[in-house]
N, C-alpha and C positions, 0 to 999 in steps of 0.2 A: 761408392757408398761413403757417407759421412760417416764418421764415429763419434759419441757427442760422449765427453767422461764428465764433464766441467756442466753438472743441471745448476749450476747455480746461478750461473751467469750465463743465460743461455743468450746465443743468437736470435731474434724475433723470426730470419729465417727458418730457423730450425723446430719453431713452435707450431702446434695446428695438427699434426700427422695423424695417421689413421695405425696404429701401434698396436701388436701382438704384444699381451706381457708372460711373461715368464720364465725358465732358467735356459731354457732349450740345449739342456747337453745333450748333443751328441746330433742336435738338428735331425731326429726321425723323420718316420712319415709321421707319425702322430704331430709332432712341433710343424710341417711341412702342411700337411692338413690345412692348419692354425693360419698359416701364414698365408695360404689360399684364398681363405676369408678375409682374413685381416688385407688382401690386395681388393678383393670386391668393396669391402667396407671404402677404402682410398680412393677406388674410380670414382663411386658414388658419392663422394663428399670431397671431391677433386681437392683431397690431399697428398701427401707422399707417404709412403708406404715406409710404415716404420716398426719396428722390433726393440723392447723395452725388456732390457735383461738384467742384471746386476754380477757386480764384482765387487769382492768375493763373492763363489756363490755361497748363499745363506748357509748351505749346510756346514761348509768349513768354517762360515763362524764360531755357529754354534758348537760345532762337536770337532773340536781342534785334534785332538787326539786320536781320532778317526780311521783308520789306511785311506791313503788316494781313492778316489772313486771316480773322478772327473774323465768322460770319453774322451774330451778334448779342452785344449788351454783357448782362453780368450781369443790369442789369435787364430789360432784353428777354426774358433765357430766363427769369426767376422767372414773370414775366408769362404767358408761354407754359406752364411747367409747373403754373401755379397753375389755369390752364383745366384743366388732364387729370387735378386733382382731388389732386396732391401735396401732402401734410400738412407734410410737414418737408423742409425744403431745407438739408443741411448743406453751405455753402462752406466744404473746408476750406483753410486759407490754404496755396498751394505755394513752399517758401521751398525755405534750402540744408538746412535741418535733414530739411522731409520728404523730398527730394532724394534726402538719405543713408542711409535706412531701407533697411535689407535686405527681402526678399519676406516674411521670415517677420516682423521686426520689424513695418513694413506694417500686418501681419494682425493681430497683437497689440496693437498700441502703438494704432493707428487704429480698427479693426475692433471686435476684441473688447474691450480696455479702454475708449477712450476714448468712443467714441459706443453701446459696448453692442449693434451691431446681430444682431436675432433671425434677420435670414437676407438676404442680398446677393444681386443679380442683374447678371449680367455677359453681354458681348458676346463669342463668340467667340474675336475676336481680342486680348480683354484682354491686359494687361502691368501690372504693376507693381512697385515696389520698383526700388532703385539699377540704375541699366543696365537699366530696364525685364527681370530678369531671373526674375521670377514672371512663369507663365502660366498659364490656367484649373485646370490639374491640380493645380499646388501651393496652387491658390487651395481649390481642394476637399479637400485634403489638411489642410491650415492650420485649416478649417472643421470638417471632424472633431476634431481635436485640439481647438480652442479653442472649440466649442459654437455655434456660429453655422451655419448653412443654406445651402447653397451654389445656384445654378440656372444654367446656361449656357444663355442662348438663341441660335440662331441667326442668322444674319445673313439681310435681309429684301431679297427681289431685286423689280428689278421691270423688264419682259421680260426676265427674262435675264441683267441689269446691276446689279451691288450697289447698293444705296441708303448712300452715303455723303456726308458734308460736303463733300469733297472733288470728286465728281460735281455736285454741288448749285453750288461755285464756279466750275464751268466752267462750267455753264452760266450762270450771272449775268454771266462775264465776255464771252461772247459774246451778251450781249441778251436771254437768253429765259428770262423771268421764269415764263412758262407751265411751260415743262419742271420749272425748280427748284421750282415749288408742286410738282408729281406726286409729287416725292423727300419733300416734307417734310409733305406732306399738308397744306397751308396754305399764305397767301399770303406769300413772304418780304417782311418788314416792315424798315422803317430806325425804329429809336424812338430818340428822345430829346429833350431841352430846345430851345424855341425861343428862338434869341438874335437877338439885333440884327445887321443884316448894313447895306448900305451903302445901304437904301430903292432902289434903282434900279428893282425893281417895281412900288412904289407911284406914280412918276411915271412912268412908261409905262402904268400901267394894269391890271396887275396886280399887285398887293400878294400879297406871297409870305413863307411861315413859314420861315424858316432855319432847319438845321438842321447841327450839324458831323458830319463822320462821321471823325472821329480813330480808329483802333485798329479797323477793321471793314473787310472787302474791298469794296473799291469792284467795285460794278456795270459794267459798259459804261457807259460817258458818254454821254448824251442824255436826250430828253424821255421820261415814261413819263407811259401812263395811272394812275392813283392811286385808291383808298379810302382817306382817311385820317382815323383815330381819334382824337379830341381826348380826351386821358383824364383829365386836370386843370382845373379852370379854370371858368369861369360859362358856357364854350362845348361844353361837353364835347358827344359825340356824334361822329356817322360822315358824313363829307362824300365825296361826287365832287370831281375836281382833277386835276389835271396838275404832274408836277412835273420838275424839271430836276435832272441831277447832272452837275458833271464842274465845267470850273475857271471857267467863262463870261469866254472868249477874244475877244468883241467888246470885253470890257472891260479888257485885257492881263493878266496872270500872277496869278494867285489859287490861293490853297487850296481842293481840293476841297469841293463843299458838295452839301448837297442843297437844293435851295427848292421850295416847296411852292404852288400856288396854289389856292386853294380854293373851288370854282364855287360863286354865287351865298351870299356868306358874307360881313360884315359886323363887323367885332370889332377887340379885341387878343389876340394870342395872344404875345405876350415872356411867357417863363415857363413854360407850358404847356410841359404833355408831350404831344407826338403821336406814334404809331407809324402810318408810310405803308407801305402793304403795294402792290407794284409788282405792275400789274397785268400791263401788255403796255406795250412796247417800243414806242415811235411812229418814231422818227428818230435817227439819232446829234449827235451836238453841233457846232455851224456857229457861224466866224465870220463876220458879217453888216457890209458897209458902210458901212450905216446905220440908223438909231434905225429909220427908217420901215420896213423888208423886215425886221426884226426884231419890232416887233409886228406884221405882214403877219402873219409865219410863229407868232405868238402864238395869233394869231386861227383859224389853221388850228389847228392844236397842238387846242387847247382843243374845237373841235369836232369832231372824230375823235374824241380822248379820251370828251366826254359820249357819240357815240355808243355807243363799245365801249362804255359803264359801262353803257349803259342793258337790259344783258343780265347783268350781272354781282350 
């Protein structure tokens, strides 16, 4: 999959695609849907199948001051769309200038001039342009005029209840990693670089991957069952593990993290990119009185955990 950041100077290769637009945190099945069409639309205009997202996304421009909300960082969703077979990924960068584009500018300046696309697939509930004041119709309207292919899909339920990001952070925030996989058709993952933390698992006995989770909604706080993806590195490959997130309170006021511990596994991994995809929820986060009722409660953690995995 190509990543396109740079629309201003585009490659002519790169122009003509058949492009899904919109944020797609967290790559659902609703976004997944989208992208179904948006590959039919490709065949039949024998272009390449492309995915038209933005960074920042919009929200964090606008409301900077915000908490995290994002399921996943820019690399995590390429990773994700690059599985379902996406050719071209254009981020295009959201500043004040695209801010200010009127619905029809938008369509022109973006759409049809700059990235050339053969035919656009949208959700429903699209918006765009200053004051979010284009919607699907002027979007089809704009497409006629300006030669590009318009397709609205519909929005994808499931019993009964929208599959949205938004559904999908409620439930991470209430523990149930299970539900939010249903919404997104996969397992939500934390990816990113393992850095150096303060070693306190490796003298207790479990040696654990750190990870920050800066700019992304935190989960419920506690232990979870884990698969986690080593995707860099001379270790690469898919381990069982257990891992913890929230601020690890036995050892007073910390920044959120996540640590990872990785059953029967022998390595370095500083550096390395892991994406941990949460399996099940084991307990929420405890402070403990002592070193000892802390790996006590490790020890348990870690076997509950192998057994859920050993079905998964």
């Amino acid at each position: 999959m190509r990543i396109i950041r740079d629309t201003l100077y585009l490659d002519p290769a790169d122009r003509g695609a058949a492009a899904a637009i919109g944020n797609f945190d967290g790559v659902h099945l609703g976004h997944q849907a989208i992208i179904d069409i948006t590959r039919d639309a490709a065949r039949v205009a024998k272009a390449p199948l492309g995915v038209m997202t933005f960074e920042p996304h919009p929200r964090s421009y606008f409301s900077r001051s915000d908490a995290p909300f994002r399921l996943m960082n820019a690399k995590a969703k390429a990773n994700r769309l690059e599985k379902l077979g996406v050719e071209k990924l254009y981020e295009v960068p959201f500043n004040a200038a695209l801010a200010a584009l009127s619905p029809e500018a938008f369509a022109k300046d973006i759409i049809a001039d700059r990235l050339g696309l053969a035919h656009v697939v949208v959700g429903a509930d699209f918006c765009f342009g200053k004051d979010r004041a284009g919607d699907t119709a002027a979007l089809q309207r704009f497409g006629v005029e300006m030669g590009f292919g318009v397709t609205i899909a519909e929005m994808v339920d499931l019993a009964e209840r929208p599959i949205s990001s938004t559904a999908i952070r409620t439930a991470l925030t209430k523990g149930r990693p299970r539900d939010a996989a249903k919404m997104l058709g996969h397992w939500h993952r934390i990816e990113g670089e393992v850095v150096r933390g303060d070693q306190r698992g490796r003298d207790l006995g479990f040696p654990t991957a750190n990870m920050a989770l800066s700019d992304l909604h935190l989960p419920h706080f506690g232990v979870y069952a884990v698969k986690v993806d080593v995707l860099t590195g001379p270790h690469a490959g898919t381990y069982d593990g257990a891992a913890s997130i929230g601020t690890r309170p036995t050892f007073g006021e910390n920044i959120a993290n996540c640590e990872s511990y990785l059953f029967d596994f022998k390595g370095d991994l500083y550096g390395s990119h892991l994406s941990v995809a949460l399996i099940e929820y084991l307990r929420p986060e405890l402070k403990f009185t002592s070193i000892e009722s802390l790996i006590d409660q490790m020890d348990k953690d870690c076997a509950l955990a192998r057994d859920l995995l050993a079905d998964v």
